[in-house]
C-alpha positions as CSV (number, residue, x, y, z in Angstrom):
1,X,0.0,0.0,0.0
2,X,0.9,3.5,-0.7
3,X,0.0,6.9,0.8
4,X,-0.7,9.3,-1.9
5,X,-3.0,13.0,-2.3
6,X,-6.9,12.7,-2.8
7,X,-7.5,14.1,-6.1
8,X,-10.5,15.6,-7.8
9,X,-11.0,12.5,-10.1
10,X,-11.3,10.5,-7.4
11,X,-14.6,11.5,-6.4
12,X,-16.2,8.8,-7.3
13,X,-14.6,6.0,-6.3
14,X,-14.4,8.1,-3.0
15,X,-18.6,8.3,-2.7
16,X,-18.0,4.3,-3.6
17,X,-15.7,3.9,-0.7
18,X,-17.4,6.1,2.0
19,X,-20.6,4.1,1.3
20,X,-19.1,0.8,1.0
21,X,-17.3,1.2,4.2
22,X,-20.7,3.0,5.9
23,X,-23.0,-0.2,4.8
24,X,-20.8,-2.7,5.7
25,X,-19.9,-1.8,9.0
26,X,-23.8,-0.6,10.3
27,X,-25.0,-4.1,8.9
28,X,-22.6,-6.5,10.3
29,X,-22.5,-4.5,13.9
30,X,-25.9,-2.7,14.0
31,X,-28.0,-4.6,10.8
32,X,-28.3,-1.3,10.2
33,X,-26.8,-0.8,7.1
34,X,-30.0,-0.1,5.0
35,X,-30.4,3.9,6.4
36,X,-27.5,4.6,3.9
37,X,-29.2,3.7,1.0
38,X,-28.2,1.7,-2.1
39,X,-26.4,3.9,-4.0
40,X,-22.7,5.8,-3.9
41,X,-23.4,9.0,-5.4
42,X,-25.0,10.9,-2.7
43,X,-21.4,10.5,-1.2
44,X,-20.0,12.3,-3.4
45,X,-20.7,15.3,-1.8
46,X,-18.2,14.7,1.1
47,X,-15.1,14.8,-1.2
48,X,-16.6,17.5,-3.0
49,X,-16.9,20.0,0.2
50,X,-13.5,18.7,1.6
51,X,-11.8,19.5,-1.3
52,X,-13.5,22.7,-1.7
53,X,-12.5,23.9,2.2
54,X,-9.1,22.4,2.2
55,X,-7.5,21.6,-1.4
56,X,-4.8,19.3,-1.6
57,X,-5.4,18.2,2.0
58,X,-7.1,14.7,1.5
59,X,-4.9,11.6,1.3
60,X,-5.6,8.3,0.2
61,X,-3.9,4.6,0.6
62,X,-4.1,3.4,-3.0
63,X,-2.8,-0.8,-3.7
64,X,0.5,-1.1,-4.9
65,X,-0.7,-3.7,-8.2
66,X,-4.1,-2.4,-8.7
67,X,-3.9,1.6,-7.5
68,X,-7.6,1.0,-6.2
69,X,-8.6,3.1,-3.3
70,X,-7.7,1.2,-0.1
71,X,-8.7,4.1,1.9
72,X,-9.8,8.1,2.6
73,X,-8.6,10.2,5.0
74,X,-9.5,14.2,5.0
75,X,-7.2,16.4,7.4
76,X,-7.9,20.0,8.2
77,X,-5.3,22.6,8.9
78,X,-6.2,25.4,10.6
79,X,-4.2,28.3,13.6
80,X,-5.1,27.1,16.7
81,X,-5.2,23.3,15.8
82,X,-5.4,20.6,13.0
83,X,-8.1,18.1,12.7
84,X,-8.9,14.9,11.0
85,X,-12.9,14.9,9.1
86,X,-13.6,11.1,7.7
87,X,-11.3,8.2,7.6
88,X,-12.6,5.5,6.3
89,X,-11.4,2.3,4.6
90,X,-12.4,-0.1,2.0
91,X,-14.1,-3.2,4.0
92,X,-12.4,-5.8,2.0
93,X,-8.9,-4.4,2.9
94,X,-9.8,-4.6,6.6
95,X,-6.4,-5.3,8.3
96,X,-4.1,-3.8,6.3
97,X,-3.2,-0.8,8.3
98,X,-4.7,1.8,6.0
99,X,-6.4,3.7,8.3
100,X,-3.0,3.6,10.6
101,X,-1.2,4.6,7.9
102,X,-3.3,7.7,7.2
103,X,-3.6,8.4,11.0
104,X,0.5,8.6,11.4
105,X,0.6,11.0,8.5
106,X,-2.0,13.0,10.0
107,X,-0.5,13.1,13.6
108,X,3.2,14.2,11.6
109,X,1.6,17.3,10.0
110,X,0.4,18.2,13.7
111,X,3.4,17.8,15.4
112,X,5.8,19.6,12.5
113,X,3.4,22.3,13.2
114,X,3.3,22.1,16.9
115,X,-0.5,21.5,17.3
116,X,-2.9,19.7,18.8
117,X,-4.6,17.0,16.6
118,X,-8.2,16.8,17.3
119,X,-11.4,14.7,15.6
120,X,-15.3,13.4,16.3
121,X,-15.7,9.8,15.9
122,X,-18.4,7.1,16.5
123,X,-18.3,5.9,20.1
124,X,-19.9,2.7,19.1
125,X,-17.1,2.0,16.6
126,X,-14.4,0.3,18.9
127,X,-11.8,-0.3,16.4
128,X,-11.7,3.3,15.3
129,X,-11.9,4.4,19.2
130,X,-8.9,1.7,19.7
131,X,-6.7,2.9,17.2
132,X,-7.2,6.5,18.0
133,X,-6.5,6.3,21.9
134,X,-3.4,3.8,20.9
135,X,-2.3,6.9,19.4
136,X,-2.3,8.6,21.9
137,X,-6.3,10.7,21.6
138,X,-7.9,11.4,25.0
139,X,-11.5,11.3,24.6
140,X,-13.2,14.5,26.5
141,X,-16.8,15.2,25.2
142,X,-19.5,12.8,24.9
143,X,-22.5,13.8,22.0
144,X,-25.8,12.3,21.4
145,X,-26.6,12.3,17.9
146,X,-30.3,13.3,17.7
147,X,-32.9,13.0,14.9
148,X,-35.5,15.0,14.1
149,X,-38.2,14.2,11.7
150,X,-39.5,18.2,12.0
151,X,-43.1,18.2,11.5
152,X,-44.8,20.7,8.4
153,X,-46.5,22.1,11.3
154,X,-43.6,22.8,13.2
155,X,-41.9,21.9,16.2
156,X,-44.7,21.3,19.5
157,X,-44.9,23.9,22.3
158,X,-43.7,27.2,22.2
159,X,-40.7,28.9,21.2
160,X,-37.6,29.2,23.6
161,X,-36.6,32.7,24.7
162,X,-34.9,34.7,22.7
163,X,-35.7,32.5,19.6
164,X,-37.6,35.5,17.8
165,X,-33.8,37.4,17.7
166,X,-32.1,34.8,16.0
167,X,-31.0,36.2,12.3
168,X,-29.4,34.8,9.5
169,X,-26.1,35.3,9.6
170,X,-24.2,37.8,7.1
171,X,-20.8,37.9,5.5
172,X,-19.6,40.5,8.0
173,X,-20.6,37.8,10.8
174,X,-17.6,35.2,9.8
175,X,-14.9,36.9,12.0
176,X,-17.3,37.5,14.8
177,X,-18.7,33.8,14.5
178,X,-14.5,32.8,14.4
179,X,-14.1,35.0,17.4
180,X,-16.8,33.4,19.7
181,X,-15.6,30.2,18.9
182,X,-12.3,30.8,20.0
183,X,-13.7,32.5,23.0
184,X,-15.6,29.7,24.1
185,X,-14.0,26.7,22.7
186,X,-10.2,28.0,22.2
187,X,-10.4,27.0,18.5
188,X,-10.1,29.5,15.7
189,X,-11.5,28.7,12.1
190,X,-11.8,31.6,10.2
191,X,-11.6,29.5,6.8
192,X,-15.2,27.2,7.3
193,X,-17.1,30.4,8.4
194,X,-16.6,32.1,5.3
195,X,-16.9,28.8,3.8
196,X,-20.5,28.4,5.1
197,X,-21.7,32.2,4.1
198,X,-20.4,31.9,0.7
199,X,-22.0,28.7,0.2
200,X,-20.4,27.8,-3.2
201,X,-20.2,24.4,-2.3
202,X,-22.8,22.2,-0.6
203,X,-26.2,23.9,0.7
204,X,-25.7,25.3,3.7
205,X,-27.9,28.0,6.2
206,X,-26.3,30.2,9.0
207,X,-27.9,31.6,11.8
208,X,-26.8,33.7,15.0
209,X,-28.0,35.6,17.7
210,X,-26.9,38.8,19.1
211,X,-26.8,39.6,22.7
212,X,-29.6,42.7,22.6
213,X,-27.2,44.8,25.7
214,X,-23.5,43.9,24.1
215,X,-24.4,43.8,19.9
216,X,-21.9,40.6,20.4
217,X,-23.0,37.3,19.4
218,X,-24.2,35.1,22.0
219,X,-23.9,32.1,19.6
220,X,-24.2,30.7,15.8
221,X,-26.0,27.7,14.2
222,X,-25.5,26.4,10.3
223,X,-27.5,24.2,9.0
224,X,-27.4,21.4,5.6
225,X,-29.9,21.7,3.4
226,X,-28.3,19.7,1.1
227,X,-30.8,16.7,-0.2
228,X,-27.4,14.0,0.2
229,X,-26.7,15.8,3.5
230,X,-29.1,16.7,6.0
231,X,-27.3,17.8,9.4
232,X,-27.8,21.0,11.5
233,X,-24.2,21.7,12.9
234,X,-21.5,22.9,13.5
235,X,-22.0,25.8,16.0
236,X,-21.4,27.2,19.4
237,X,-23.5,29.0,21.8
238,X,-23.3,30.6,25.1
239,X,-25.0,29.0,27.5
240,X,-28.0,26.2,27.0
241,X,-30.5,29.4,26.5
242,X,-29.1,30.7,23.5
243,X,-28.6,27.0,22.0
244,X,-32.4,26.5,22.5
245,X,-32.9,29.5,20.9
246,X,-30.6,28.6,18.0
247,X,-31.4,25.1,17.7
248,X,-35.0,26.2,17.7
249,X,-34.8,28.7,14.5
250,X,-32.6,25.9,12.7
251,X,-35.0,22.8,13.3
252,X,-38.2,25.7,12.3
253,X,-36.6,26.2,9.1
254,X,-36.2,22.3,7.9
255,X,-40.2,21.8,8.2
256,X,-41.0,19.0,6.9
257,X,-37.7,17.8,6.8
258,X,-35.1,15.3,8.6
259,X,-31.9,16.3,10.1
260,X,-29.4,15.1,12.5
261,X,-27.5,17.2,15.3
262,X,-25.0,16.4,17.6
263,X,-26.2,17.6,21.4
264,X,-23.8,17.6,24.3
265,X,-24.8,15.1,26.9
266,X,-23.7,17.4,29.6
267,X,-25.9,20.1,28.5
268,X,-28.8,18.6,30.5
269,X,-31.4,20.6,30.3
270,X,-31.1,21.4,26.8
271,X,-31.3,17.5,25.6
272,X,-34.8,17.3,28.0
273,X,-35.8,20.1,25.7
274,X,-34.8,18.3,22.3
275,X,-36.7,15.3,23.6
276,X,-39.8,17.5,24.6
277,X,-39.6,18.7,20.9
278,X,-39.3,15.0,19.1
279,X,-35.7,14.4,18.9
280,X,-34.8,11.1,19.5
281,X,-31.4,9.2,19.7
282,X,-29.7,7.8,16.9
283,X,-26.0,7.1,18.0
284,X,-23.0,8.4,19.8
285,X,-19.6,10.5,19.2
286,X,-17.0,11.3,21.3
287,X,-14.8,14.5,20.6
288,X,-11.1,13.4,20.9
289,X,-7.6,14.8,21.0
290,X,-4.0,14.3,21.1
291,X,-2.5,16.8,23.2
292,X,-3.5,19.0,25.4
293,X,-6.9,19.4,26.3
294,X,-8.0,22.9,26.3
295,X,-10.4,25.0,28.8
296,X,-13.8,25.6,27.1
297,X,-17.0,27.5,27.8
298,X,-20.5,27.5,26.6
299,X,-21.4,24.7,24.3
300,X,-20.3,23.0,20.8
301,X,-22.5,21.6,17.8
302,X,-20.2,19.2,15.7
303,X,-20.8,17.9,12.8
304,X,-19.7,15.3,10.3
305,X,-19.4,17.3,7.6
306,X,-16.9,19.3,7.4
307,X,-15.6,18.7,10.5
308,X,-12.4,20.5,11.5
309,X,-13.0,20.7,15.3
């Protein structure tokens, strides 16, 4: 095996990959593999929006005879930290040390550039959650991934407080959405915030609401609208208040709709509420990192797509 760039003409065999790997693995753990469907090419949005946010990023283990995808791995630089989005492997080269081999090279491009390495992965996958902590990743936040099949009517009971101030958010909001999130989760990613507002790639929605005293942001939401990728993430938010608020405008907009966010378990009070409005639990993800693990506030949204947190 060899450990080469992800290219643009790879995209396809890529969405034929991520699903292979996807089906496979939800049907011989969870017989679960039928909720991604029977066909590649809605993946092919993931390779797409990676290689739009980060070009020349994505690696690949391709076989030495055949040159046949092996497997994917998409790593985000950014200031404060770098992360790793998807890695995924072909399920008939299971054992080969593909996704070892891409996890070393990410974990060299962090250390050259003195940073912490950090990623979101499935806490019911033990063989990913093996490798990573053999590495050396300490897992520190526990999500519940929640679905929501929003009714046309809307969402039951009555808005949160403070929902009616939530706004979409403008290009002059990226560097104030960058700057909470470093605030509150000492992570800086100026590139995906004005990735999401110019939304030239994928279809995505963001929202944020402004503390009425300060003018500052008490928090942002964005949202996928896109019909191969339906997720309401990433985002941060003050306190459980202004999530509510947030989460609320998001899930009102996707009437009719299906989406998937990532809640934090601590945040209590907040999850009763996503019960209350017919969220229920899909699966679990564990935010991990090798190095050290930094003081936060408030609360984080990630997602699966792109994730560079």
């Amino acid at each position: 095996m060899q450990l080469t760039p992800l290219t643009p003409s790879d995209h396809d065999a890529t969405a034929s990959l991520l699903h292979r790997s996807l089906v496979h693995w939800y049907e011989t753990r969870l017989r679960q593999g039928a909720r991604f469907g029977d066909r590649p090419e809605p993946f092919r949005i993931f390779p797409e929006v990676y290689e739009a946010l980060d070009p020349g990023q994505a690696v690949a283990v391709r076989d030495d005879a055949s040159g046949a995808l092996v497997g994917v791995c998409f790593i985000h630089p950014r200031e404060t930290h770098v992360s790793v989005g998807i890695v995924a492997t072909d399920p008939d080269s299971s054992g080969r040390g593909a996704a070892r081999l891409m996890m070393e090279h990410a974990v060299s491009i962090a250390r050259d550039r003195g940073l912490p390495l950090r990623l979101v992965s499935s806490a019911l996958n033990l063989d990913s959650f093996s490798l990573y902590t053999k590495l050396g990743f300490i897992p520190h936040t526990l999500y519940q991934d929640v679905l929501f099949n929003v009714p046309v009517e809307g969402l039951p009971g009555p808005p949160p407080a403070r929902a009616d101030l939530v706004r979409p958010a403008r290009p002059s909001d990226a560097t104030p959405m960058a700057d909470l999130e470093q605030e509150l989760q000492a992570i800086r990613r100026d590139p995906d915030m004005h990735f999401f507002l110019k939304n030239e790639v994928g279809s995505w929605k963001s929202l944020v609401l402004e503390n009425e005293a300060s003018g500052k942001l008490d928090g942002f939401m964005v949202y996928s609208v896109h019909p191969s990728f339906r997720m309401t993430g990433p985002g941060v938010a003050r306190d459980e208040s202004a999530a509510a608020a947030l989460l609320w405008a998001a899930l009102d907009a996707q009437r009719g709709d299906a989406t998937v966010l990532l809640a934090p378990c601590l945040a209590g009070d907040l999850v009763r509420t996503l019960y209350r409005w017919g969220g229920r639990n899909v699966e679990l993800h564990t935010a991990q990192i090798l190095g050290p693990i930094p003081q936060t506030k408030g609360l984080a949204f990630p997602t699966f797509l792109p994730e560079s947190a």
